[in-house]
N, C-alpha and C positions, 0 to 999 in steps of 0.2 A: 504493500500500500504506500510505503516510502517514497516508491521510486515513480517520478513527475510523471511518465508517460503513463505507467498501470493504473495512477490515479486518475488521469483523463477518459481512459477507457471506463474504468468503474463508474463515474461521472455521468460519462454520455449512457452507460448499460441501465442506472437510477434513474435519469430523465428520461430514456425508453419504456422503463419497464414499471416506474412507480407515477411521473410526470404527465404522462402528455396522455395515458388512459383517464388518469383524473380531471386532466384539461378538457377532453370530451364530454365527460359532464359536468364542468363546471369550467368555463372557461374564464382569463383571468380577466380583470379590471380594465375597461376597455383607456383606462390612463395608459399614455405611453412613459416608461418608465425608464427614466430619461437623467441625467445630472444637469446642473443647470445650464454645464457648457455642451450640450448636447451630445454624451457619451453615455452607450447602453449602460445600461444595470444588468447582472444575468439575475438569474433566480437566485445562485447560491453562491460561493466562494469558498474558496478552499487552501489547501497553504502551496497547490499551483500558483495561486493568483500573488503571494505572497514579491517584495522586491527582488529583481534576480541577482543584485549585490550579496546576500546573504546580512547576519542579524549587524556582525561589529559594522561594516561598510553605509547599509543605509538608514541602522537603527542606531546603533550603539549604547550608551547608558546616559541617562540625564546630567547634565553637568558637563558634557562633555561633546569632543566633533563628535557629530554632525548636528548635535542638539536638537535631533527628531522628536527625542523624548521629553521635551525640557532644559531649559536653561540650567535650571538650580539640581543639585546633585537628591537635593530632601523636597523641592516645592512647598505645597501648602502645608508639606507636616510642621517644617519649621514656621511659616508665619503667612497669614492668609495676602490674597491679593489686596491690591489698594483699593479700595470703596471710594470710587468718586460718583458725584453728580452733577451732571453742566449745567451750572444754574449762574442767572443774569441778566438784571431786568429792568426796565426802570432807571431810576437814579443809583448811584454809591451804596446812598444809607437803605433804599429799601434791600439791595443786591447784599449788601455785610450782611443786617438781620435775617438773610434768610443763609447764608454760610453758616452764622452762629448756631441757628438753630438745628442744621443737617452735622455739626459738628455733634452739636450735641446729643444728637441722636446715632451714634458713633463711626458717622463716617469719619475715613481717615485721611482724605486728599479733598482738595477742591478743583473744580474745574469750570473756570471762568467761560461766561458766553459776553461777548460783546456786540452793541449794539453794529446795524450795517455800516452808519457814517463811521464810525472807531476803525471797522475794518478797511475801509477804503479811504482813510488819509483824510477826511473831514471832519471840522469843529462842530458843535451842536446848532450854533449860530450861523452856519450855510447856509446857503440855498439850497444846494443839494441835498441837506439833511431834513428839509423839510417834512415835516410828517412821519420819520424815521425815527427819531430816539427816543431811547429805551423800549424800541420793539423788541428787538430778537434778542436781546440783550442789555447788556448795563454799556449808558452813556458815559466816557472815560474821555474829558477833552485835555486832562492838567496831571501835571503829577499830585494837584491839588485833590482830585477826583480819586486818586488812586491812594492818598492816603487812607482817603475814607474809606474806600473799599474794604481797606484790610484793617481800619482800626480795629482795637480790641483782639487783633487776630496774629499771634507771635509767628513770625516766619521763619524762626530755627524753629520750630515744633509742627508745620504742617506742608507737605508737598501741595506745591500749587501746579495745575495745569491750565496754559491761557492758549484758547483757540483761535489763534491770530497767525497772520500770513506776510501779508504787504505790505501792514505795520508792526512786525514781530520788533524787531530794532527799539521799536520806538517807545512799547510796550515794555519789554524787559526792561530797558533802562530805567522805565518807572516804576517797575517790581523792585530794581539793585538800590535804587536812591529811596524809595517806603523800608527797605529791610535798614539802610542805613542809620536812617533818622531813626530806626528804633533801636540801634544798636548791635543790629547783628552783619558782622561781615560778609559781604557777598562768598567767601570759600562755602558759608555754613547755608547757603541758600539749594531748596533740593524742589525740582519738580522740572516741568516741559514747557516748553514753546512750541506749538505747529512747526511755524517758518517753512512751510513746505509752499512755496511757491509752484510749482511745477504742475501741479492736480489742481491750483486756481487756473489755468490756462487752458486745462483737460476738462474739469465737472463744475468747477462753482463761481468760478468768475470773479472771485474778489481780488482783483490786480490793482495793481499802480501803474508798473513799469512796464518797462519792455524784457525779457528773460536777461539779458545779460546784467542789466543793472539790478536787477533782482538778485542773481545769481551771487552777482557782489557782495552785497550787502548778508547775502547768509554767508558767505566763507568768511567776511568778518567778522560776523559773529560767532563763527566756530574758532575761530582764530585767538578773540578775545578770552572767549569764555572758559578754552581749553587751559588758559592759565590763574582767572580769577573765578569762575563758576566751574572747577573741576568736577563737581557732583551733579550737576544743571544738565537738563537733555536737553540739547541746541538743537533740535529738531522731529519733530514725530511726523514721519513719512508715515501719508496718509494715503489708504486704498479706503475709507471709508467714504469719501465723497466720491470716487470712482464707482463703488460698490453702487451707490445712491443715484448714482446718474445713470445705472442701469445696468453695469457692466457683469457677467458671470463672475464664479468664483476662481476657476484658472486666471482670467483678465485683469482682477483686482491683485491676485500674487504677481503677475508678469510685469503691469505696470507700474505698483508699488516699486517693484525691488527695480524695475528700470529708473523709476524718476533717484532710487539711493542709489545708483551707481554714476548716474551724473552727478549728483551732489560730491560723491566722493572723488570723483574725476577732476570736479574742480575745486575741491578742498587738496587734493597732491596738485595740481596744476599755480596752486597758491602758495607751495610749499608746505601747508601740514602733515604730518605723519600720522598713516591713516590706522597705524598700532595704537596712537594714542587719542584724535579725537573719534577713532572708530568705538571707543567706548562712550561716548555719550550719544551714539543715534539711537533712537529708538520709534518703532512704527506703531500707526494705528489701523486697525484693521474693523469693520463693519461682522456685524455676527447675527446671521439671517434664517429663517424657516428651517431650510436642509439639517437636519440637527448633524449625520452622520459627513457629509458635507463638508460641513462648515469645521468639524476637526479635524478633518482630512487636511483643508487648507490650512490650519495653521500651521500644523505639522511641516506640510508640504513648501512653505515660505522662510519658516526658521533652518530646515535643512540646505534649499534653495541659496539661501544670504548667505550661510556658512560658508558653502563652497564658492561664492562668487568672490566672500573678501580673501579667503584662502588661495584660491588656484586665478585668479583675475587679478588681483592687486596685492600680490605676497604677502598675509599678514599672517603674523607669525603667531603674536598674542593670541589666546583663544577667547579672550575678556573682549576684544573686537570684533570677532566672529561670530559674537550673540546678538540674536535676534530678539528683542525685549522689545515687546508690544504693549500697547493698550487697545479697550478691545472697547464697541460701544454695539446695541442690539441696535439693528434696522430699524431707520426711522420710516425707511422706505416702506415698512413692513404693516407699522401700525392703519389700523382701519378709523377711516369716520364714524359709519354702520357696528354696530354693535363693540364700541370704545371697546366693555370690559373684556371680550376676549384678548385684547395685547397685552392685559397683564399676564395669560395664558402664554402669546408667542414670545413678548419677553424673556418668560422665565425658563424657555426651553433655549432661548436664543443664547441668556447669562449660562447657562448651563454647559451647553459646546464652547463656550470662550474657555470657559473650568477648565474644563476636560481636555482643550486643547494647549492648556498651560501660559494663558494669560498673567501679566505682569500687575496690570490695572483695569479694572471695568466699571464700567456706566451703563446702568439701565434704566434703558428711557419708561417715560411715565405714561400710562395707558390713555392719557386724556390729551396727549402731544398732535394728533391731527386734528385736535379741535382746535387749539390753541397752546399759549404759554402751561405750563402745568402746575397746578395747584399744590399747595403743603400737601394737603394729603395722598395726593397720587407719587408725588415724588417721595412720600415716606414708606410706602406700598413697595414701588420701586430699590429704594434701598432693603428694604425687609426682604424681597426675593434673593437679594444678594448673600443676606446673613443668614438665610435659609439654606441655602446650596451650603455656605462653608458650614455650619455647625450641624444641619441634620441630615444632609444626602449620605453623608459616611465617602462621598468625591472624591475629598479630600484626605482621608485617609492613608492612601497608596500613592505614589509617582506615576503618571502616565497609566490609569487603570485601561485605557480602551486600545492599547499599544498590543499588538499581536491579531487583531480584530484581523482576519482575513479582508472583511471590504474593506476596512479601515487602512487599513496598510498599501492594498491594492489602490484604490482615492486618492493616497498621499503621489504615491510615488505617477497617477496618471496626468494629476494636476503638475505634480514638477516639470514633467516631460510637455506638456503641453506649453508650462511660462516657460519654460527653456525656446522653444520655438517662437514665442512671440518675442523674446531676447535677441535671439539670431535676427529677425525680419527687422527690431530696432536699430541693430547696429547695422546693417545691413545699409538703411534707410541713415545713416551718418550719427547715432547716439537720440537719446529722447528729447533733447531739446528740438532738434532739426524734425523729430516726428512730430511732433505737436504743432511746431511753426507750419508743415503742410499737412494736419489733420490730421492724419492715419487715426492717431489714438482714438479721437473724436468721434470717428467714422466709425471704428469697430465696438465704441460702446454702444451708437447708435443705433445702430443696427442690430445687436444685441435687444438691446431696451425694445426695439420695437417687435423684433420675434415674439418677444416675454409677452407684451402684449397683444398680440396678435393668440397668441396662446389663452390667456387670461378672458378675452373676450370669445373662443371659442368654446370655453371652458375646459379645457383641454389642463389647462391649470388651476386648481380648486383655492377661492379662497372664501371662507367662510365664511357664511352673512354681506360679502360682497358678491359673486355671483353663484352663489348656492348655499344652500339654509339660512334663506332669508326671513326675513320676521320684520313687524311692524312694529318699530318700538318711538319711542320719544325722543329724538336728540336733543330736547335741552339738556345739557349739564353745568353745573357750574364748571366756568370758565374763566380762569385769571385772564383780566382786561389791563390793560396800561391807559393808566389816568391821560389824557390829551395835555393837563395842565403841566405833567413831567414836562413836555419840551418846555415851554417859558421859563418855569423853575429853575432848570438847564443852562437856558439862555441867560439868566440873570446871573447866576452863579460865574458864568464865565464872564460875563462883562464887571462883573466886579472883580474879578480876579483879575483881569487887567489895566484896571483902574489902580490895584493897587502893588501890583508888581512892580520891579526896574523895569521903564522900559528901554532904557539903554542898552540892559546889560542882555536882556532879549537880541536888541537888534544884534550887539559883536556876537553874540552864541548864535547866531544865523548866520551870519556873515561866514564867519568860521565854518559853518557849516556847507555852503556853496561852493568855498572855496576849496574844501578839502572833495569834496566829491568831484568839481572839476579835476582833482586829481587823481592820485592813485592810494593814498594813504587809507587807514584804516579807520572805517568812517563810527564806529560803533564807540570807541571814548566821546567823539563829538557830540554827538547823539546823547550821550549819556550827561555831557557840558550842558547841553542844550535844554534839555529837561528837568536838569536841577536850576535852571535860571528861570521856569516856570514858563518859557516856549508852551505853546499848546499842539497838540498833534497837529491840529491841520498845519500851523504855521510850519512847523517842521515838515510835515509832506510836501504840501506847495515848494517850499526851497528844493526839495529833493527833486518835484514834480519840474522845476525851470531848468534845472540840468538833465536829467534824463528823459524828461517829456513823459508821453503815457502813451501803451501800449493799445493797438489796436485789431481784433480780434479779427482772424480772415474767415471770408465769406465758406462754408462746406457746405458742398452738394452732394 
């Protein structure tokens, strides 16, 4: 039975003789049974299916290459994952009391949402912000704003995550000057920045620049931070906006790990050594329906990195070669029509992130396609979290779903399939040059529209949307954003610069122009700039009259 070929034969002798007489009368689910990237299912799997590397080569032991099984040698035995939740809304003060309260309800990390004007380089007081702030997020125009944020909130004691892009720069420097003013050294400061510019270009569009001077501006930041924010992830390469703008699960590992191989292309092309800040990257990944799936992918991403920083850019360190993610459930996922079932896809969604050996997770709150999410749905949401760790018993073992014949078989189908869309990138000159002529764009889209074309055929089942449906009530309570936040907003900032230097503004701008007309490292400036109480946009605009702003080409 050992031997591969006798067990193929026994295989197909079981499908003759036990299989396909039962399929006569009962035949199976007229669902095509399918992976998301359109690769069959069989009925069963077996340790044929298993990687044809053997166990040290494509599995090996947690802690170690290839890191299939896990980054950490013990996982959750030693200490559960980071419990965040993206909360951010409103003003500072309403965005801190709701931090305080998710703290004290014992999450362990925060994870900042900033309003749309924040992410795209504009003050509250724009025109462009009009009617925008404190929607999607918390209005942040000052380091004055960002005090508030985190008053009462020690930053040697909590990892923060801020989900920002275009103005990551601008952003962190007013996390390092808030940890200042309380006393704590930027070395002791510990959490993430996006700064993934690359998948703003791809799925969500919150840009500034054009890629190169984007591109800038993150390698200085890896640059800086590699010596004063040693413990700070200068980057969380995101496949979760990829994921959301439609794309399978093979396409989200292919593309993620392409947009960190140009990051790293131009952190060595900058001179860093990618031994050393190859330890602060760290990825965020989307975690969707597919339960068995969706840990196939991680698996399949963390093995994937390994060998790309190994055998692609000689790194030696194996502390660089780790793939250490955060992981967030599909927002794509949640329903209008009957909300309460996403606390259901949620908590299977937190579940595969588990099991696939997530770093940090966020689960979204079941009232999120309605709106902003209420205390209590995001308390809901955290509770699924501390449910998996303290009673699934998950957590118990390293890697419990590790030998899973489809399991194994998934991982290693999704690798070979991002390996192929890797060849077609570089092929096509690196990712930045794919993006500039759509490719990536092209094959989400397409994607996304299958999905749908499926979904409306019903060919894809989703529940209380186009099957088992029911008549119910969507009012719910829904967190509104007060309209009087923008004035509030606006006032705030006019008075803050009624009462700033404004001298000392203009030379910290000046300074600012000037060094980006050059070649120096713009990210102390940035940080000059911001402690002299510059406001973002004003800091964008200077950035925005030397690099210009980037303009999005037409795909057909």
């Amino acid at each position: 039975m050992n031997n591969p070929e006798n067990l193929k034969k026994v295989k197909e002798e079981w499908k003759e003789k036990k299989v396909l007489p039962l399929l006569r009368k009962f035949p199976e689910r007229k669902s095509q049974f399918k992976t998301s990237f359109d690769g069959d299912i069989d009925i069963l799997y077996t340790p044929e299916d298993l990687p044809p590397d053997g166990y040290d080569q494509a599995l090996g032991f947690p802690g170690q290459y290839p890191f299939t099984r896990g980054v950490q040698p013990t996982m959750y035995r030693g200490r559960f994952w980071t419990m965040r939740q993206y909360a951010g809304f409103g003003t500072a003060e309403e965005s801190n009391e709701r931090y305080r309260y998710l703290l004290s309800q014992g999450q362990t990390g925060l994870s900042v949402a900033f309003d749309l004007p924040t992410q795209i380089g504009y003050d509250s007081d724009d025109q462009m912000a009009e009617g925008e702030v404190g929607k999607v997020g918390v209005a942040i125009d000052s380091l004055e704003d960002m005090e508030v944020l985190f008053e009462g909130i020690p930053l040697d004691k909590v990892s923060t995550s801020m989900t920002i892009n275009s103005t990551a720069a601008i952003l962190l420097a007013m996390y390092i000057a808030v940890g200042e003013k309380q006393g704590v050294d930027p070395s002791r400061l510990t959490g993430t920045i996006q700064n993934d510019i690359l998948k703003e270009y791809i799925a969500r569009g919150t840009y500034i620049f054009p890629p190169d001077a984007s591109m800038r501006l993150i390698t200085d930041i890896f640059e800086y931070c590699s010596k004063a924010l040693p413990d700070f992830n200068t980057i969380s390469i995101s496949g979760y906006h990829i994921r959301e703008a439609g794309a399978d699960a093979a396409q989200e590992v292919a593309f993620t790990l392409a947009d960190g191989i140009a990051y790293v292309e131009s952190a060595i092309k900058a001179g860093l050594d990618p031994n050393v800040f190859g330890k602060r990257l760290s990825f965020f990944f989307n975690s969707h329906n597919n339960f068995l799936e969706e840990i196939a992918k991680f698996r399949a991403a963390r093995r994937l990195w390994a060998k790309i920083m190994k055998d692609r850019f000689g790194v030696t360190d194996e502390k660089a070669m780790m793939l250490r993610f955060h992981t967030q459930t599909g927002g794509s996922t949640l329903t209008a029509q009957q909300p309460m079932n996403n606390i259901i896809r949620v908590a299977f969604q937190a579940l595969a992130a588990v099991l696939g050996g997530t770093q940090s997770l966020h689960t979204n709150s079941f009232d999120e396609a309605l709106g902003l999410p209420t205390q209590d749905s995001v308390t809901i949401a955290l509770r699924t979290q501390q449910i998996i760790a303290c009673e699934t018993g998950v957590t118990d073992t390293v890697d419990p779903v590790g030998g899973s014949y489809y399991v194994e078989n998934l991982t290693d189908r999704i690798e070979k399939l991002a390996l192929d869309y890797l060849q077609k990138i570089d092929d096509l000159g690196g990712m930045v040059k794919a993006v500039q002529e759509g490719y990536i764009q092209k094959e989400i889209l397409n994607t996304a529209y299958n999905y749908q074309l499926k979904v409306e055929r019903e060919e894809q089942v989703i529940v209380g949307v186009n099957q088992y449906l029911s008549d119910e009530n969507l009012k719910k309570d829904i967190l509104k954003i007060d309209p009087v936040i923008e004035e509030k907003q606006r006032n705030k900032l006019a008075a803050l610069k009624r009462r700033r230097n404004s001298q000392v503004v203009e030379e910290a701008l000046k300074e600012l122009k000037k060094a980006a007309l050059g070649s120096e490292n713009l990210f102390p400036i940035i940080l000059n700039a911001v402690k002299s109480y510059a406001t973002l946009g004003e800091i964008s605009n200077t950035l925005r009259d030397v690099f210009g702003e980037y303009t999005e080409a037409v795909i057909l």
